[in-house]
VOMI-277944 format. One record per residue (C-alpha): residue number from 1; residue in three letters; y, z, x. Coordinates in Angstrom, 3 decimals, decimal comma. Layout:
% VOMI-277944
k; r; c2; c3; c1
NUM; ala; Y; Z; X
...
***
This chain:
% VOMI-277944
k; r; c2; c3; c1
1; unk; 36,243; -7,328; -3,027
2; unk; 32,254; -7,282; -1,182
3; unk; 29,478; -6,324; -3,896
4; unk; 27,839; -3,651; -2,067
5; unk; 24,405; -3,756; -1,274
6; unk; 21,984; -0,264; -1,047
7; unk; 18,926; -1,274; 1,281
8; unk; 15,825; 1,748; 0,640
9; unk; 13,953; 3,342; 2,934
10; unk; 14,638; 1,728; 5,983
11; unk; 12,575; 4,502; 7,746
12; unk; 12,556; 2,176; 10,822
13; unk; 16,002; 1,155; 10,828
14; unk; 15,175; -2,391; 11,368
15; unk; 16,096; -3,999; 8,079
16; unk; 19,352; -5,527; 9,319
17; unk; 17,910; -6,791; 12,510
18; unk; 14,683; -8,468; 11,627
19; unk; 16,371; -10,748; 9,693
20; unk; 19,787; -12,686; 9,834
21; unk; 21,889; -11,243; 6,963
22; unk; 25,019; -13,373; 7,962
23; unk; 24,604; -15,922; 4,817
24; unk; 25,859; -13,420; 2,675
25; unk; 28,059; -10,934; 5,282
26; unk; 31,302; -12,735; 3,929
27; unk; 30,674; -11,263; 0,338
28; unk; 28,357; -8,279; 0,439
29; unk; 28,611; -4,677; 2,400
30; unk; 25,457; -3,479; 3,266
31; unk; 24,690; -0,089; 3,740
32; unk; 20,824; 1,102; 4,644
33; unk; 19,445; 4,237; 3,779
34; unk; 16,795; 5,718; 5,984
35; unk; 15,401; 8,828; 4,400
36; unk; 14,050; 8,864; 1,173
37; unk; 15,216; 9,944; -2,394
38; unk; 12,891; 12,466; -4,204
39; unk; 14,021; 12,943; -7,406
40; unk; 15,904; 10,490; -9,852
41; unk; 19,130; 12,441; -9,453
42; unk; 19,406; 12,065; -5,570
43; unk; 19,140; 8,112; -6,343
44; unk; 21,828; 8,074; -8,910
45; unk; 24,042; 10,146; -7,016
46; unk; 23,374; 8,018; -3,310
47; unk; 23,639; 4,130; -5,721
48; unk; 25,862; 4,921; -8,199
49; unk; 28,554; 2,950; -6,223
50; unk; 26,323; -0,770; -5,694
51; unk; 25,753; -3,863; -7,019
52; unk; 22,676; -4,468; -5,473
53; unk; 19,867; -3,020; -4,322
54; unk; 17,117; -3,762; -1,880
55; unk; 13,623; -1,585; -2,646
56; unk; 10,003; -2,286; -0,484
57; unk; 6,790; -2,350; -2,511
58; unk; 6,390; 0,443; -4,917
59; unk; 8,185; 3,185; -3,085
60; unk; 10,576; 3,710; -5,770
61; unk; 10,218; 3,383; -9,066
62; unk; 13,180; 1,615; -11,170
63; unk; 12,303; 3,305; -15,011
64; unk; 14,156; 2,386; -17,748
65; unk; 15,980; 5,772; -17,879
66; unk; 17,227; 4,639; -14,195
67; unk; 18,660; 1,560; -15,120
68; unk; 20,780; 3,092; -17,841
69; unk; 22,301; 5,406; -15,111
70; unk; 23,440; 2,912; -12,592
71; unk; 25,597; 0,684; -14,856
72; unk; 27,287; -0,908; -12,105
73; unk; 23,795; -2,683; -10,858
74; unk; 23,204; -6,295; -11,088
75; unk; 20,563; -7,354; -8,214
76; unk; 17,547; -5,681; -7,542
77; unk; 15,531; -7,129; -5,031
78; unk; 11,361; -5,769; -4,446
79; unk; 8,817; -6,919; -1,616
80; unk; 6,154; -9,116; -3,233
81; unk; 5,955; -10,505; -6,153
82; unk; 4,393; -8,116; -8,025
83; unk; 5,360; -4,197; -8,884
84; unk; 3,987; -2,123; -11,515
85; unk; 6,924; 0,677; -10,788
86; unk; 9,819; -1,839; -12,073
87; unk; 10,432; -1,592; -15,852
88; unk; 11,060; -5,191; -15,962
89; unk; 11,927; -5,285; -19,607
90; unk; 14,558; -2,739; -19,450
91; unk; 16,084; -4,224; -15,995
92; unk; 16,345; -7,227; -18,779
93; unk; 18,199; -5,226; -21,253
94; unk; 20,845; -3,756; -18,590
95; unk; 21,369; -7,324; -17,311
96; unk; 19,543; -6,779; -14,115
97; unk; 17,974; -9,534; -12,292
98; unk; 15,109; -8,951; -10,280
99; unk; 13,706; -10,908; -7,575
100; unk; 10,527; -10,705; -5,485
101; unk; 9,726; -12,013; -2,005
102; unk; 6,671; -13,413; -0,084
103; unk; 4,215; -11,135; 1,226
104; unk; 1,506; -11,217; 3,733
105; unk; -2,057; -9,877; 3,007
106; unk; -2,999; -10,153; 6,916
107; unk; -1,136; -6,897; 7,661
108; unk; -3,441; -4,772; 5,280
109; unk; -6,506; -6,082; 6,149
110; unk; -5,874; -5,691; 9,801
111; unk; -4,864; -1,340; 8,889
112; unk; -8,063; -1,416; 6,427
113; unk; -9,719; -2,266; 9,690
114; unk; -7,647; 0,445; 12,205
115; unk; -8,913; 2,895; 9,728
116; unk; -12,372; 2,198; 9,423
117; unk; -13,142; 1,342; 13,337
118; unk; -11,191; 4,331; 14,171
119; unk; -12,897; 6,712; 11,710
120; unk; -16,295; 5,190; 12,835
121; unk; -15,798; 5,744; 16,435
122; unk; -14,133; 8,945; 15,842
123; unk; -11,099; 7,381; 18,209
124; unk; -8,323; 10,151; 17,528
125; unk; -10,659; 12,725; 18,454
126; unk; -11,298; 10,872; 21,624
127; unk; -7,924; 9,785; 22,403
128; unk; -6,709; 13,554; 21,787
129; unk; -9,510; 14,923; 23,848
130; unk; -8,852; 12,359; 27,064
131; unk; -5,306; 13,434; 27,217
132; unk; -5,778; 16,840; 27,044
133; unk; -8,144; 16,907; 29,556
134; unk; -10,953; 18,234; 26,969
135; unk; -14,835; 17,045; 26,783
136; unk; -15,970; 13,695; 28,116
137; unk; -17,328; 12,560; 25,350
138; unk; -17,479; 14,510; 21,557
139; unk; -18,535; 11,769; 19,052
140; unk; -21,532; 9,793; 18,205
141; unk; -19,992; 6,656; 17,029
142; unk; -21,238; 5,451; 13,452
143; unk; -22,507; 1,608; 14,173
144; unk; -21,301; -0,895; 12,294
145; unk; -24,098; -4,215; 12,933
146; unk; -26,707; -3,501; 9,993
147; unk; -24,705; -1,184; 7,727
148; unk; -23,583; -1,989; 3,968
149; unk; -20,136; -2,207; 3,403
150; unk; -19,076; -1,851; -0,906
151; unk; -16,022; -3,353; -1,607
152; unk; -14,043; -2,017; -4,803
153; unk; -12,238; -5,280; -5,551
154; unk; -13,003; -8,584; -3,738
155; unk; -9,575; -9,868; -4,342
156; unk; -7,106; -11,474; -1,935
157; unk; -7,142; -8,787; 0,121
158; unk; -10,918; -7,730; -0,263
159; unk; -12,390; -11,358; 0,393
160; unk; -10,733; -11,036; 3,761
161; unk; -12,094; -7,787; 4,544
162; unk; -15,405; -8,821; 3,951
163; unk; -15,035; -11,495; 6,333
164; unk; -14,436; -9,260; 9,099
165; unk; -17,439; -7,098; 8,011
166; unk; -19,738; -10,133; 8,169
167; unk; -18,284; -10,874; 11,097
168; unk; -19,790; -7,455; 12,756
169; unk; -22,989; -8,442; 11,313
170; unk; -22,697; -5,955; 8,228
171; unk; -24,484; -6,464; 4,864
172; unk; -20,969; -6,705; 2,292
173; unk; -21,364; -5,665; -1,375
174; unk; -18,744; -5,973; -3,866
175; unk; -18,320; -4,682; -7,543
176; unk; -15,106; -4,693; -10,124
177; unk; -15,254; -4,810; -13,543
178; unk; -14,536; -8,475; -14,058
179; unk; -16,400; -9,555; -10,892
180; unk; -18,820; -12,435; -11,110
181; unk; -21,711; -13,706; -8,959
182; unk; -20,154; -17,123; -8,269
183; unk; -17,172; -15,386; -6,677
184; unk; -18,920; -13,331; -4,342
185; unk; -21,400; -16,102; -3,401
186; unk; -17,585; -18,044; -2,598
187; unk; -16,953; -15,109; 0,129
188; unk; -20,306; -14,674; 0,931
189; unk; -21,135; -11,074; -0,309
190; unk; -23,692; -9,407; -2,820
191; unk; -22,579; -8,547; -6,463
192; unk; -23,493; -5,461; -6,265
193; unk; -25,099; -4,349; -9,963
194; unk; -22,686; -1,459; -10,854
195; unk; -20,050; 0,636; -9,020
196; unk; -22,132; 3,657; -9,265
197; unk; -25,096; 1,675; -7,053
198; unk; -22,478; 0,448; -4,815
199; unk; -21,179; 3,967; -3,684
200; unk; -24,941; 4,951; -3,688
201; unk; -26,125; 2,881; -1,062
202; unk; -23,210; 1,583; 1,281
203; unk; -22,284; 3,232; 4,107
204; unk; -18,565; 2,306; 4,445
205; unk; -16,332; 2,074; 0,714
206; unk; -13,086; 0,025; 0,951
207; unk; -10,542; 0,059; -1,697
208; unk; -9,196; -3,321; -2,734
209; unk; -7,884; -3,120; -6,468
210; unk; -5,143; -3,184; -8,129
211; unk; -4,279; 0,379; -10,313
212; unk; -4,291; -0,226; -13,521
213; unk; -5,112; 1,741; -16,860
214; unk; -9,214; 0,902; -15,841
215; unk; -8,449; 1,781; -12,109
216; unk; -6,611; 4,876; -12,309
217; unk; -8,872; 7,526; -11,334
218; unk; -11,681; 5,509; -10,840
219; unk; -13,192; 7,373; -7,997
220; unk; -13,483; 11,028; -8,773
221; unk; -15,471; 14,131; -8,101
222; unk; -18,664; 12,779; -10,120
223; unk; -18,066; 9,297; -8,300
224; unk; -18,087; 11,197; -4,918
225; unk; -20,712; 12,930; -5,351
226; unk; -23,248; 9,676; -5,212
227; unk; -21,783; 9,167; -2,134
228; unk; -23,997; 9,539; 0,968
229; unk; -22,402; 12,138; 3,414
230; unk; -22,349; 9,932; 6,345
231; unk; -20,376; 7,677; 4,574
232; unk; -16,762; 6,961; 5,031
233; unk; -14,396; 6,089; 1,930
234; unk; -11,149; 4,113; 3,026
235; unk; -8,007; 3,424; 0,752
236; unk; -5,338; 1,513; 1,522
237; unk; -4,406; -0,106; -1,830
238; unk; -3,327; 2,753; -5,179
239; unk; -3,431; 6,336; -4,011
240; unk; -4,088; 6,691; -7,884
241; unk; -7,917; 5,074; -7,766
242; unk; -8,866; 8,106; -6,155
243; unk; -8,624; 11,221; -7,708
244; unk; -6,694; 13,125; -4,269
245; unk; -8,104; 16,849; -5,311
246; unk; -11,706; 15,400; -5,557
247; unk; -11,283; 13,990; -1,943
248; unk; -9,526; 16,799; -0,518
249; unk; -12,686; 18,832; -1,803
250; unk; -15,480; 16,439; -0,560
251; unk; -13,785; 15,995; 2,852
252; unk; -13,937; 20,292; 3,119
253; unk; -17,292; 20,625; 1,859
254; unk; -18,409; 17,892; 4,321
255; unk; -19,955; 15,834; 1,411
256; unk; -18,023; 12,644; 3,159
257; unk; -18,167; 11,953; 6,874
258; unk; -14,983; 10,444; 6,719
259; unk; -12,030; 9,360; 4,777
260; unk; -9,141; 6,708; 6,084
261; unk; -5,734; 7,269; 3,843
262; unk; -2,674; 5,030; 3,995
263; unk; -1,177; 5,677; 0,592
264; unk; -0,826; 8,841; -1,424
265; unk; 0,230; 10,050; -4,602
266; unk; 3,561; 11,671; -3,048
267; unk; 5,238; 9,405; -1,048
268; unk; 6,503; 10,638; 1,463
269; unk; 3,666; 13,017; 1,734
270; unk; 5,260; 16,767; 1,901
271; unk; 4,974; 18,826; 4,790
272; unk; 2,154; 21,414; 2,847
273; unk; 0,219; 18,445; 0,738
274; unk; -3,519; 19,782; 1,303
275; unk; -4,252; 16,226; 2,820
276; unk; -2,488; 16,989; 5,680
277; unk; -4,880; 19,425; 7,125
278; unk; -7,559; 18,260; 5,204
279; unk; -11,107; 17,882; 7,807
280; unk; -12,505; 14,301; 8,879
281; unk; -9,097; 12,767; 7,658
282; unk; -7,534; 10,078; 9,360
283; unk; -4,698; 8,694; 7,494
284; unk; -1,319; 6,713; 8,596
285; unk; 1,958; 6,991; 6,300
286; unk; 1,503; 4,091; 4,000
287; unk; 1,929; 1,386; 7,229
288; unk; -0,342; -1,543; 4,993
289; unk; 2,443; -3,975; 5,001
290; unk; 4,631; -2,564; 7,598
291; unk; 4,638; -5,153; 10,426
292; unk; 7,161; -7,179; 12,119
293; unk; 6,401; -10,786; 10,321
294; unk; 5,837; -8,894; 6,623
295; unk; 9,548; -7,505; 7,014
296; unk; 10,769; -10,375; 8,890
297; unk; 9,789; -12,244; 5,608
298; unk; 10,540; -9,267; 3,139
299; unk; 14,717; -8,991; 4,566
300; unk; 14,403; -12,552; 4,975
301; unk; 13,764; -13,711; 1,754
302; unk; 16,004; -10,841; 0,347
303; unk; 18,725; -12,155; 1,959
304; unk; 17,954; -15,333; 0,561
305; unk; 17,966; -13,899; -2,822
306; unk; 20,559; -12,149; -2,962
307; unk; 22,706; -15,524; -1,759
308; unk; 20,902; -17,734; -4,557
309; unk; 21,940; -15,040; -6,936
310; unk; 25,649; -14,982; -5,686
311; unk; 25,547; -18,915; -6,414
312; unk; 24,521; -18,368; -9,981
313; unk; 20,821; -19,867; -9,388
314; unk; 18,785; -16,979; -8,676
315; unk; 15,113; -17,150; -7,215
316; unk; 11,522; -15,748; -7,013
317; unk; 12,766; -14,094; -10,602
318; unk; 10,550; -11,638; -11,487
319; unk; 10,550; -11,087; -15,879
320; unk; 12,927; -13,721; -16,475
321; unk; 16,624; -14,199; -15,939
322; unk; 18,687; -11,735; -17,818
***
């Protein structure tokens, strides 16, 4: 008899035909799931009957109380090889393996980007207006040559947005909690001498840490506030770092020029959340690693997981081998 194999959140429907999944089509059904499950009910109910399951990023989290209700599970396999939504421990004690894949940090540097050119040249307004046959012309575009951009995190990820912003010709400042002056002078930027003078004086703020206890809720109302408001804030790494209500209230009372979104606190984000119609928004539905090489590599490698795990040698173990 196949082990059967629950793929989640294949919103694209692409996850058997990006990558070749015949290696392991002699001993494993695989069924996809395209919509999402909301509560932890509506996932017992839909994987109750699999062996294996297939999750991207952190789109679902795997608590211990979830393992104990889906006895029949053996393989979980994540995107990356990190996730701070997978009890690992108690995947351990139910006899779970889980596995990780590669991942790409091109694709989110390239939407930090999207977000930040299109907020600064107001492009969705422009686009919108064109094809409706509005104005000719609405926006002053903020200039990027000359302006400070503060990094929050200077990380994989952040060291390669700063590239591109000294590649425009922008002055790049960084700050974290454990960042150091030799690291910055490695990417070329300016330690900047404390968050709070970072989000004082730049004129574009990119998110690039990882959440954590020290992270979560790290930008809130009082952070802001020292905010200039022609500034634009972009996030595309924990909707946690920034407190959501405290944006949603800055954006309204015009306190930010700007705000670029691609990850949120409710994922998906439902039909009323006040972000949705929130002023000098532009956001995208969590699309950071969404591209065709990242899940080329993600189904990929999952494929090649689950086959090193059906010859008793599993790889890219994530905890340790139950």
């Amino acid at each position: 008899m196949k082990l059967r194999c629950a793929v989640l959140d294949d919103y694209q429907s692409v996850a058997t035909t990006v990558a070749d999944w015949s290696p392991v089509a002699d001993e494993v059904e695989v069924v996809t799931f395209t919509s999402h499950f909301a509560t932890e009910d509506e996932l017992v109910a839909a994987l109750a009957g699999f062996d294996v399951i297939v999750t991207l990023r952190e789109r679902v989290p795997f608590p211990a109380a979830l393992f104990a209700r889906l006895p029949r599970l053996r393989l979980l396999v994540a995107s990356g090889m990190r996730n701070s939504v997978i009890d690992l421990a108690a995947a351990q004690k139910c006899g779970v393996t889980v596995c990780g894949t590669a991942s790409s940090s091109a694709p989110p540097v390239e939407l930090t980007w999207a977000l930040l050119l299109g907020l600064a040249r107001g492009i969705v307004t422009e686009a919108n207006s064109l094809r409706a046959g509005g104005p000719w012309q609405q926006t002053l575009g903020a200039d990027l040559h000359g302006r400070r951009l503060g990094l929050l995190g200077l990380g994989r990820i952040g060291s390669r947005v700063a590239a591109v912003g000294l590649a425009f010709g922008m002055d790049v400042r960084a700050w974290s909690q454990n960042l150091t002056e030799k690291r910055c002078a490695e990417a070329g930027v300016t330690l900047s001498g404390s968050k709070e003078e970072l989000l004082a004086t730049s004129d574009f703020v990119s998110v690039h840490l990882a959440l954590s206890d020290r992270t979560r809720g790290l930008l809130g109302a009082p952070e802001l506030g020292l905010m200039r408001p022609t500034a634009h804030l972009i996030n595309t790494s924990r909707a946690a770092i920034v407190d959501q209500d405290a944006l949603v209230a800055a954006l309204h009372a015009g306190s930010l020029a700007g705000a670029g979104l691609d990850v949120f606190d409710t994922e998906p984000l439902p039909a009323d959340h006040p972000l949705r119609s929130a002023p000098r928004l532009l956001a995208t539905p969590h699309l950071g690693y969404v591209s065709q090489a990242n899940y080329a590599t993600y189904y990929g490698q999952a494929v090649e997981d689950i086959r090193a795990y059906l010859d008793g040698h599993p790889v890219r173990v994530l905890g340790g081998t139950p």
